[in-house]
N, C-alpha and C positions, 0 to 999 in steps of 0.2 A: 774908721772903725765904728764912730758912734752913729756916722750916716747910720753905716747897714744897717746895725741893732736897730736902729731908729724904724727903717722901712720896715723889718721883719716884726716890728710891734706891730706896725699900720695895718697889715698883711692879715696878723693872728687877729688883731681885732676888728677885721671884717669876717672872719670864721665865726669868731664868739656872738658878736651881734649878729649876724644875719641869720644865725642858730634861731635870736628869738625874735625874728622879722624884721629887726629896725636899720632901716637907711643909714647909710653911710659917707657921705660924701666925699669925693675924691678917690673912689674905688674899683670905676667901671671899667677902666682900661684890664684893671686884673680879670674883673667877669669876662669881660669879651677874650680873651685870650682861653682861661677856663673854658667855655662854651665852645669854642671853635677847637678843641682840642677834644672835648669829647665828642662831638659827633662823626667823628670818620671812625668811632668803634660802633657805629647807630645802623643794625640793619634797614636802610629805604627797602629795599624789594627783596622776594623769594623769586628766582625765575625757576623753573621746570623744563628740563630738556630731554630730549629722547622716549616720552613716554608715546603709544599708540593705542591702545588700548584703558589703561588708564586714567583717569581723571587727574587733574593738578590736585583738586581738592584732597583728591584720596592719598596721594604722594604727601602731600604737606600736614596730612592729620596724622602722620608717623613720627614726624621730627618733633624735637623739643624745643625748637627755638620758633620765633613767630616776629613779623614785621614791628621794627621798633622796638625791639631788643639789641641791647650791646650783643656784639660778638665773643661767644665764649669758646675756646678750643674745646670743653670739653664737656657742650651741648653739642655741638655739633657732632664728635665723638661718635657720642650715645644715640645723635640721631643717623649716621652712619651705618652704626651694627641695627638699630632697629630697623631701618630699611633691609637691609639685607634678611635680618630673621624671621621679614613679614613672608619671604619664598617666592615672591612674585618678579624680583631682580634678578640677572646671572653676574649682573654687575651694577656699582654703584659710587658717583664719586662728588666731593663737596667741595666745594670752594668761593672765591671772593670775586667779584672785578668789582673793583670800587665797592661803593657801600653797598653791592646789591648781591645774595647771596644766590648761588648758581648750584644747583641740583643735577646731575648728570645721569641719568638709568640708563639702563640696558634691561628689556623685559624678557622673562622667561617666556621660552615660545608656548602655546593652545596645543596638548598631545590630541592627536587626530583620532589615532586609532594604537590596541595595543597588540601586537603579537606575540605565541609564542613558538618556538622552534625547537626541534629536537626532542623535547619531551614523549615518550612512548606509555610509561609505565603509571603517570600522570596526566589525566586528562585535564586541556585548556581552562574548563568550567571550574575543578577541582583548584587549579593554580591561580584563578584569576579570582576564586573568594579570598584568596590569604593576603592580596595583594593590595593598597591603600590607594594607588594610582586610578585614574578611570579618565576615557576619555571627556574631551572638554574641560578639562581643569589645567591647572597651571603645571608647566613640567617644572621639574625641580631635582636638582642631582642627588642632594640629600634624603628626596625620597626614593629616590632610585635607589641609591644605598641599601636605604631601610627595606622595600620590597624585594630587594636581590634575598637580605641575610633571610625573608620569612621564604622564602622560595627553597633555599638551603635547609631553613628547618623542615619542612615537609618532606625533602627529603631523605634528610638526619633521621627522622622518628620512622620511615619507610625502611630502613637501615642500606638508604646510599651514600654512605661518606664522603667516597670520591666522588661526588657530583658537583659541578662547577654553572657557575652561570652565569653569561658576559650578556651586557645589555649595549644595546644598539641604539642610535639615533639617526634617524632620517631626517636630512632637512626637507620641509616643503616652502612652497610659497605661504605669502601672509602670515608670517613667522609661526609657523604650525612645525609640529612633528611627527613622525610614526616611532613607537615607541617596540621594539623588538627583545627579547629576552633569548636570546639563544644557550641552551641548555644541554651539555652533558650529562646525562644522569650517570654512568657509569655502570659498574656492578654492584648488588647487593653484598655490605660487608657482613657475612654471616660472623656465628661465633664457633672459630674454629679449634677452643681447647677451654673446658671448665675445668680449674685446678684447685685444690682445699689444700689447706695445710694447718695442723693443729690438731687433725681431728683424729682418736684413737677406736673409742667406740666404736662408729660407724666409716666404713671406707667409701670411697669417692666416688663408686656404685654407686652406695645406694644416696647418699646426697644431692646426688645429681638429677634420681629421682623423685627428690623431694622437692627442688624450685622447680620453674616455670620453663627455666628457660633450658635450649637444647645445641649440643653440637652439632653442625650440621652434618648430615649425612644424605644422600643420594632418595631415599624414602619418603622424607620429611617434606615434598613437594605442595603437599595440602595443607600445610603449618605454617605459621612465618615464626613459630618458637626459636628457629636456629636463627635468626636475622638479631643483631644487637641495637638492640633499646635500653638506656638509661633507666626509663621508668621504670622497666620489667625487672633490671635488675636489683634497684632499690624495695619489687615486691618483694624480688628473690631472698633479701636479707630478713626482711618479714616472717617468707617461709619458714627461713632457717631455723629462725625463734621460735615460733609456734611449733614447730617439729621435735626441737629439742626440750624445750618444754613441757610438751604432752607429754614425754617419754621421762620425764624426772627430772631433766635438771634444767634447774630452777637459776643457775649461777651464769649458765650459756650465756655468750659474750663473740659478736665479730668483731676484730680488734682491727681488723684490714680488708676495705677491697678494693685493689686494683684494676682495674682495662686498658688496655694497650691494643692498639691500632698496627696490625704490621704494614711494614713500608709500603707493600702493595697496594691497602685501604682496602681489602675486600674482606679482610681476617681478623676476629678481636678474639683477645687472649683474656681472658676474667680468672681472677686468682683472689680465693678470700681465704684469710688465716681467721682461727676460728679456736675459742676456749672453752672444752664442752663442761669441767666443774665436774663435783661431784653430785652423786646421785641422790636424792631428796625423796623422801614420803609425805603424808601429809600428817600434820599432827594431831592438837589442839582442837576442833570444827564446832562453836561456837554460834547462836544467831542471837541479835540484841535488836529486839522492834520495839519501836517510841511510840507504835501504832495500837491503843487499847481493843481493835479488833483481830487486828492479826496477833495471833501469842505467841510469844519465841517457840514453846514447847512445841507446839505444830510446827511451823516454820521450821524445826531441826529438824524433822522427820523428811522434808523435802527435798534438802539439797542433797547434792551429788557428789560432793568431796566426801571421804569417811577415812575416818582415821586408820592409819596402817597402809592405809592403800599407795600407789605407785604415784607421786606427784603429776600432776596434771594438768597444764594453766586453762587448757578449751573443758575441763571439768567447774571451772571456777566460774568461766564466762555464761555458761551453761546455766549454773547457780543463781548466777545474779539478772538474767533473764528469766527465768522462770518464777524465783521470787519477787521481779516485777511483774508477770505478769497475773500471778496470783493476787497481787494487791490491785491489778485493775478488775478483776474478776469481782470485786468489793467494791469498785469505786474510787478508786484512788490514782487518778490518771498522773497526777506529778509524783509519785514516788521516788524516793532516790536510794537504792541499794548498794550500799558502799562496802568492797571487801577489805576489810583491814589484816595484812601483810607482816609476820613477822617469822624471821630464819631463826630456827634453832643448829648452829651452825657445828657443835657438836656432837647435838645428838642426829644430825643431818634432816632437820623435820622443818616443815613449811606452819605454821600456828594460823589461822585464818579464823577472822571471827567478823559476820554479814551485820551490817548497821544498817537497817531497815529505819532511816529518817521520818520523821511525824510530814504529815503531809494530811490536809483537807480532805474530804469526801470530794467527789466532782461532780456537777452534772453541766449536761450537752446546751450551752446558752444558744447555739446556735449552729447549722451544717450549711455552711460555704463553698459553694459549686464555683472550681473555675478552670476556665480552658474549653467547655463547652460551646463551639460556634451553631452548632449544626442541631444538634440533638437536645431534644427541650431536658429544663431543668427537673421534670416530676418523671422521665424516664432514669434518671440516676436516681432521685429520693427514694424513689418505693423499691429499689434493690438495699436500702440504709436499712440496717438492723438499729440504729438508736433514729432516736429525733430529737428538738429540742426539747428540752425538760425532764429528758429521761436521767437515769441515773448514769456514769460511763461502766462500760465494761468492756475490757480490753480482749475478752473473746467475740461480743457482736463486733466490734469495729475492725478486728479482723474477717470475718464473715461476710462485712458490708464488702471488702475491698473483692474477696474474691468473686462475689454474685455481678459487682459491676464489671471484670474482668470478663467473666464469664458471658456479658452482652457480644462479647465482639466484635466494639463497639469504637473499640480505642485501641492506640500502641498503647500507652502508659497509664498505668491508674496508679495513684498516688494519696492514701489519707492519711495527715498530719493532725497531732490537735497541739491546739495553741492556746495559751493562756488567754482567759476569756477577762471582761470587766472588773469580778473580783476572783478570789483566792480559788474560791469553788466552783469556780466557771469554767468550762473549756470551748472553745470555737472548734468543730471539725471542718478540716480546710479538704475539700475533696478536688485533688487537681487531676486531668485527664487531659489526656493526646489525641485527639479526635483522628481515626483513618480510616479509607475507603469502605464504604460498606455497599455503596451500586456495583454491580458485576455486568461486564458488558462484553461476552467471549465470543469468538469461533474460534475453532477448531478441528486441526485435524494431526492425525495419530496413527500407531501400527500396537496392536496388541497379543500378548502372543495368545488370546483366548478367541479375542474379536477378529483378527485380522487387521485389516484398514479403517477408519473412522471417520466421521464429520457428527460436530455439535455444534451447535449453537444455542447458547441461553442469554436471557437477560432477569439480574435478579435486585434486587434494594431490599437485604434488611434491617433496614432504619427507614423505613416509606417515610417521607416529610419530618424525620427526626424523632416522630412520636413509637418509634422500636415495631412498628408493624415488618412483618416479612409478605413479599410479594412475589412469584418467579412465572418464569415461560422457559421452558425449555425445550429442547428436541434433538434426537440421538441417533445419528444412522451407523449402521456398520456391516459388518458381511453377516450378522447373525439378527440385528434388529434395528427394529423401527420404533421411534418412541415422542411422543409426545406429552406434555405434561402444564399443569396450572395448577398453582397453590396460593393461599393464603393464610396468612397465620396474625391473627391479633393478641398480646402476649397478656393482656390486663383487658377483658371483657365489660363496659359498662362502668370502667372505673375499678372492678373486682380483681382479684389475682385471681386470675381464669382465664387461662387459656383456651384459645378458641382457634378451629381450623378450618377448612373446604381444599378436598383436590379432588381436580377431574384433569384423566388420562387417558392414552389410545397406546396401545403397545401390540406388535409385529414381531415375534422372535421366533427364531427355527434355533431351537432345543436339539441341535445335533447328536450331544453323546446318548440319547435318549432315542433320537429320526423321528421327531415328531415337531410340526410345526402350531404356534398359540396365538390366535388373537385378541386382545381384550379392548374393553370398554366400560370403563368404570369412575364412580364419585363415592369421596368418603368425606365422614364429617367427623371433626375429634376435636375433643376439649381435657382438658389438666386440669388439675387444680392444687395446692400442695395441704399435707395434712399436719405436717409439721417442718420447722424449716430443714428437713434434709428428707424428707418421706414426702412424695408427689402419685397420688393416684388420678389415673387417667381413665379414660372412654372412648369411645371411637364405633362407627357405624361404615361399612362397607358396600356399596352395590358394583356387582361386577358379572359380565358377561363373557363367557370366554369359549373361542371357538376353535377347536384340535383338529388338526389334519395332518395327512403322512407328505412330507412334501412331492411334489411331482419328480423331483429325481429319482426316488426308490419306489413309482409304480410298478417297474419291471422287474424289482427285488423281492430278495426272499424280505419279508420282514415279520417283526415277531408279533406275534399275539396278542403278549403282553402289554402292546402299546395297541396294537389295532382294535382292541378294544374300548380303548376309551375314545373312541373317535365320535366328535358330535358336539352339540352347540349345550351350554349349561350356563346358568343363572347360579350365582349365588350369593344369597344374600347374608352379611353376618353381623353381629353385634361383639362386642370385646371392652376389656377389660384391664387393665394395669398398673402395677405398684410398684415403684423403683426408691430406693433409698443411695443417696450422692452424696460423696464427702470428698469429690476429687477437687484436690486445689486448680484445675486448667479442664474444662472440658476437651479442648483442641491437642493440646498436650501436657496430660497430667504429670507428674511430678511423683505424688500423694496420695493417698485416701485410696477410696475404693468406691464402686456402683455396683449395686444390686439389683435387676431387674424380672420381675415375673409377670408376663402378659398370658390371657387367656382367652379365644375368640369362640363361639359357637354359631355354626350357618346352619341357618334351616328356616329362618323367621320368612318364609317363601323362598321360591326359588325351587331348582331342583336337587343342588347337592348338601346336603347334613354331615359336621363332623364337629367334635370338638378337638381344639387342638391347643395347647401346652408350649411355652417355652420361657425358660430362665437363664440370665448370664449372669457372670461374677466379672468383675476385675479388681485387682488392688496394684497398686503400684507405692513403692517404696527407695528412698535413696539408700543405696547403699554404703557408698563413698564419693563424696564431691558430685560430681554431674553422672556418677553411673547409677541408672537406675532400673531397679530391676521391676517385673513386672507377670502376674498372676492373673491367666486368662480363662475361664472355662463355661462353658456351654449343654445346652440341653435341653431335646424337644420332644413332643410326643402328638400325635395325630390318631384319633381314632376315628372310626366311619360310624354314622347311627343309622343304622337299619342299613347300610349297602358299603358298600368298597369304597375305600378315599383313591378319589381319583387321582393319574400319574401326574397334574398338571398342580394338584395339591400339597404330594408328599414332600419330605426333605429329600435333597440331595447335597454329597457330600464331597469336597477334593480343596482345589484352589479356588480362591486364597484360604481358605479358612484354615488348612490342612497343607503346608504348602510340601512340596517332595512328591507331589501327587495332580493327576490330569484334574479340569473343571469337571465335579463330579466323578471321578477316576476312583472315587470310594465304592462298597455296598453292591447288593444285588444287582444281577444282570443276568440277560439273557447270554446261554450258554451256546447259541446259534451266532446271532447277530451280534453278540457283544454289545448290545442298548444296553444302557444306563435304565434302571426301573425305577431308584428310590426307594425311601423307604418309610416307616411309621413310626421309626425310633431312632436318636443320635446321638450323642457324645464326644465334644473334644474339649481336650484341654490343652495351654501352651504356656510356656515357662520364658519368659524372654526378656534381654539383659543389652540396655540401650545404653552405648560403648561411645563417649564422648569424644571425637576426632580432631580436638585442637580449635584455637580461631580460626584458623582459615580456614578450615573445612565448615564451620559453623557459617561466617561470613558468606560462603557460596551457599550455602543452604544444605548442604552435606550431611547427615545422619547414617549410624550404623546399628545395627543387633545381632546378634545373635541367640537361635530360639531353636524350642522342643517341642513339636507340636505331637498332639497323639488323639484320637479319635475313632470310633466308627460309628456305620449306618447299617442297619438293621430290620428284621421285623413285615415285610412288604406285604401289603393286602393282596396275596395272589396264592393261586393255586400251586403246585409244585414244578408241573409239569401241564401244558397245552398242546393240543396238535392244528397247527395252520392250515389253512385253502388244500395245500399240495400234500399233504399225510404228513411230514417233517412232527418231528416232535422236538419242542423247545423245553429249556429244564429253567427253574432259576438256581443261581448258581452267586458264591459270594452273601449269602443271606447268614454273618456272626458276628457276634457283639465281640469279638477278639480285636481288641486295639490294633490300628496303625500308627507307626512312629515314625516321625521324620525330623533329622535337625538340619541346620543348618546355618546361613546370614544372610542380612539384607542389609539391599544399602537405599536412602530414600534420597534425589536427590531435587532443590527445587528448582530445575533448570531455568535458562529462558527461553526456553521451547515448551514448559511448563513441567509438573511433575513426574517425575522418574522415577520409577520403583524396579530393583531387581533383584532378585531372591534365588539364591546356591542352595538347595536344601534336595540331600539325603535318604531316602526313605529306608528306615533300618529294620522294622518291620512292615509286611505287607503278605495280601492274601493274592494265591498263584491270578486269583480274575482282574484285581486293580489294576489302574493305568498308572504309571510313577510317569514323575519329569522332573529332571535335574535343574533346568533352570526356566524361569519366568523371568518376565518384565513385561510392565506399559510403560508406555512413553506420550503426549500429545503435546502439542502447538498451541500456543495462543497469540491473535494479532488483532 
């Protein structure tokens, strides 16, 4: 017993001392035992098996353990899952022979190539951006996974439920694979019943017409409204609010919405319970500015709540936009307009009082152009209504937006201001969408004026980015020939002044008239603006035009009235114009209105003298949401100095301008031949009301209106009555400013065959000589 003690001292105090270096004697048998007992836990070697691709190195930079480390189960573990999480394995396995550790892979095969199958309603290019996989990279199941569920999502959001999608693998050689998605999309699951419950005020009518979304029904083809979308219907909850809100009450509350997928997956059932509260006025209307320029007392006078009135919450919103934007009208670009809320819940009154926060003057430190590749940076500047140093005012920087918009220049224009250096600083960040502006067509067409067609142009306006416009174009069809070259420089010298050159050749047989016109002509015009929405114009004309009765009606009776203007004329003109534009979209206005009045007089040589007159109006206004309606009207006048305004001079009247009526189908005519004569005086006006058709209709390019047109032609430089070659006597006939009326609809649409116009229109009144037509369209090609 004292042995042992004895040894197990000997033992501990070779521990203790050789803790602090010093020899021992009589101990080494215990070392050598120790030593030879740890090293079969001593990694000697990593081997690497099964890799082909792969490097050893790269395999061994995964694992956590390394030559000359003990073996630990639960390094090896960690280096186990990390191999496998790197994705480059299908399999993976570790182990010992002897001290040398053995690594085993299995490599994920090289995907070759990716297909898809079955997909109709989804094109390949469409499914192959959502998808994370591409060939030449490693295949991997778990991203197969992952790109199955985003395949599903697209289309989940397309509203196909039941679509399913099984993925394929092809083996190839050289561990490669073809990677195949084969795809059921099924049917679209519309939404086959929108239900409310709660609601007493208002019934399930008209609710239903108040979200977005729609049951489906057989009509609804041009919509995908009936198709169920998550998102739409979380708008739809939005709606409801804003709805009930507007309308008073203030307390409105969705307490439920369900959806339910019927068994089938083609059908969802959406049911919201709903608490409409009582009905609120507004009460208290209050405004409190920290701003020593802006004074409450004015500022009351502005807003749009008023006491007594019907609670309103889009009256409030309304408020607090406006009174910011008055404060940028000052200079005050960070404002912050806070309405403070409070229910009188007795006396049922909403108490609302505007906290117009203290906030800095601003000015413009700096305007930041981005997104421009193409189009240099001093063709957006010089559309800027501020620059740096100016003061901000939240009416130019609106301004600016709409003038670069108005280039056509860009999908998207975008001005942001962002807090600048210091307090009173601001950066305008002006971002844009650069898109096509080179035009490179042919085409051809059937029209119901023209007949058959062929054009061809080629146009750039943005020439080298610097916003120059350049064209060529030429027009054939069963009525004309035409040729054309223009140029347009938008800033002269550096100047806002506009400047222009065109020279043309034109060939038209003037049917409803029987008279055929040659011309040849250059004109020179320049712009200039007088104030930012007031632009007067100039313009010079030379033009040579040559009238004949076509060779088909040699052997006709034909009228007078026309064969007399038969013969070659010069004329030369100079002109004049003032237009005032406040329209938010030149292409398609929304907003505002344009006024225009041009005035030309020819006679500066030449042989024919007239002055001639003409002004338009438009305004256009929304009405509700995207309908908007729109105020058209027209008016010209032509007088002859010292002799008769020739037939190739005067107005004539019908489609389009006038639609329910032939091209020129208005106005005087020969009471023989039925020619179109023209006239020296005109008038139309149209009333028309642009009828928003849903996204999908929008999507395809789809537009509607419906319109009022009314006008006539008048006045004709001619005698009453003529007698022709053969004694015949011709009258004019049709010669009263008595209105035509025609309504009807159009639908515009932009195919890809190009655009589509066709027009249903009515003519409700009409004189016994006019020519009506019920329906028009063009249509043409492009490739």
């Amino acid at each position: 017993m004292i042995n042992r003690i004895f040894k197990s001292c000997i033992v501990g105090s070779f521990w203790i001392v050789s803790s602090f270096g010093i020899s021992v004697v009589g101990t080494g048998t215990v070392l050598a035992q120790q030593s030879s007992y740890g090293n079969q836990d001593v990694i000697s070697d990593i081997l690497v098996q099964g890799n082909q691709r792969i490097e050893v190195e790269t395999v061994k930079s995964y694992i956590f353990v390394r030559k000359g480390d003990l073996y630990d189960e639960k390094q090896v573990d960690r280096s186990l899952k990390s191999l496998f999480n790197t994705g480059l394995f299908s399999d993976v396995k570790i182990g010992r022979s002897g001290q040398t550790l053995v690594i085993e892979v299995a490599e994920n095969p090289i995907i070759n190539r990716i297909v898809f199958e079955g997909n109709k309603y989804k094109k390949d290019d469409k499914l192959y951006e959502e998808i994370q996989l591409r060939p030449r990279i490693v295949f991997s199941r778990s991203k197969v996974r992952a790109d199955v569920s985003r395949i599903l999502d697209v289309y989940r959001k397309g509203g196909r439920f039941a679509a399913s999608v099984e993925p394929k693998v092809i083996q190839l050689d050289q561990n490669r694979v073809n990677l195949v998605f084969e795809v059921t999309e099924g049917p679209k699951s519309s939404i086959g019943k929108i239900n409310f419950m709660g609601n007493k005020i208002y019934n399930n009518d008209d609710l239903r017409a108040v979200i977005r979304s729609r049951e489906s029904r057989w009509w609804r083809f041009l919509t995908s409204d009936d198709t169920y979308d998550a998102d739409r219907t979380a708008y739809d909850k939005q709606l409801l609010r804003d709805f009930y809100r507007s309308q008073g009450y203030a307390d409105f509350r969705i307490t439920s919405a369900v959806t339910e997928l019927a068994p089938n997956k083609e059908d969802f059932f959406i049911n919201m319970t709903v608490e409409e509260g009582e009905l609120y006025h507004f009460g208290e209307i209050k405004v409190e500015s920290q701003i020593p320029d802006l004074k409450s007392e004015v500022l009351q006078l502005l807003v749009f709540t008023r006491k007594g009135k019907l609670y309103n919450s889009e009256l409030i919103d309304q408020t607090v936009e406006y009174l910011t934007d008055v404060a940028g009208l000052k200079g005050y670009a960070f404002v912050n307009v806070r309405p403070r809320i409070s229910r009188d819940r007795e006396n049922k009154a909403v108490n609302i009082t505007y906290i117009v926060n203290k906030a800095p003057r601003v000015y413009v430190e700096r305007v930041q152009i981005n997104g421009n590749v193409r189009t240099h940076d001093r063709v957006i500047r010089r559309e800027m209504r501020l620059i740096e140093g100016d003061s901000y005012n939240s009416s130019k920087m609106k301004r600016s937006e709409i003038r670069i918009k108005g280039l056509g220049f860009f999908k998207e224009v975008e001005i942001n201001q962002v807090e600048g250096s210091t307090n009173d600083k601001t950066i305008l960040e002006v971002t844009v969408e650069e898109q096509a502006t080179g035009e490179l067509s042919v085409g051809a067409g059937y029209s119901s004026q023209e007949n058959l067609l062929f054009d061809f142009s080629i146009r750039e306006r943005n020439l080298l980015g610097r916003g120059q416009d350049l064209r060529l174009g030429t027009r054939i069809s069963g009525r004309r020939k035409e040729v054309d070259i223009g140029f347009t420089e938008p800033y002269l010298m550096g100047r806002q002044v506009v400047a222009g050159v065109d020279v043309y050749f034109r060939d038209n047989s003037f049917r409803e008239a029987n008279y055929e016109e040659v011309s040849l002509g250059m004109g020179l015009r320049t712009a200039f603006p007088l104030t930012e929405y007031i632009v007067m114009s100039s313009r010079y004309n030379l033009r040579r035009d040559k009238i004949d009765i076509p060779t088909s009606l040699l052997g006709a009776t034909r009228s007078p009235f026309v064969t007399t203007n038969i013969g070659t004329f010069v004329t030369s003109s100079v002109g004049y114009g003032i237009s005032y534009n406040t329209l938010d979209n030149r292409q398609k206005p929304n907003r505002g209105q344009n006024i225009v009045f041009n005035q030309d007089f020819a006679g500066i040589g030449g042989n024919v003298k007239y002055l001639r007159s003409q002004a338009t109006y438009n305004y256009f206004v929304p009405v509700y949401g995207r309908w908007i309606f729109g105020v058209k009207a027209e008016g010209g006048h032509i007088m002859g100095l010292g002799r008769d305004v020739r037939i190739n001079d005067r107005f004539f009247l019908g489609n389009p301008r006038i639609r329910g009526f032939e091209q020129a189908g208005i106005g005087p005519r020969d009471d023989v031949t039925r020619d179109a004569l023209g006239g020296n005086v005109f008038y139309k006006g149209t009333l028309e009301l642009y009828i928003p058709l849903g996204s999908g209709a929008r999507e395809l390019g789809i537009e509607a209106s419906a319109f009022v047109d009314a006008g006539a032609l008048f006045n004709v430089d001619l005698p009453n009555t003529l007698v022709n070659t053969t004694g015949l006597t011709h009258t004019v006939v049709g010669d009263t400013m008595t209105p035509r009326v025609s309504a009807g609809v159009g639908f515009t649409w932009m195919s890809p065959f190009g655009p589509f116009r066709v027009d249903f229109a009515k003519a409700i009144m009409s004189n016994e000589f006019d020519k009506t037509e019920f329906f028009q369209f063009n249509i043409g090609t492009r490739f």
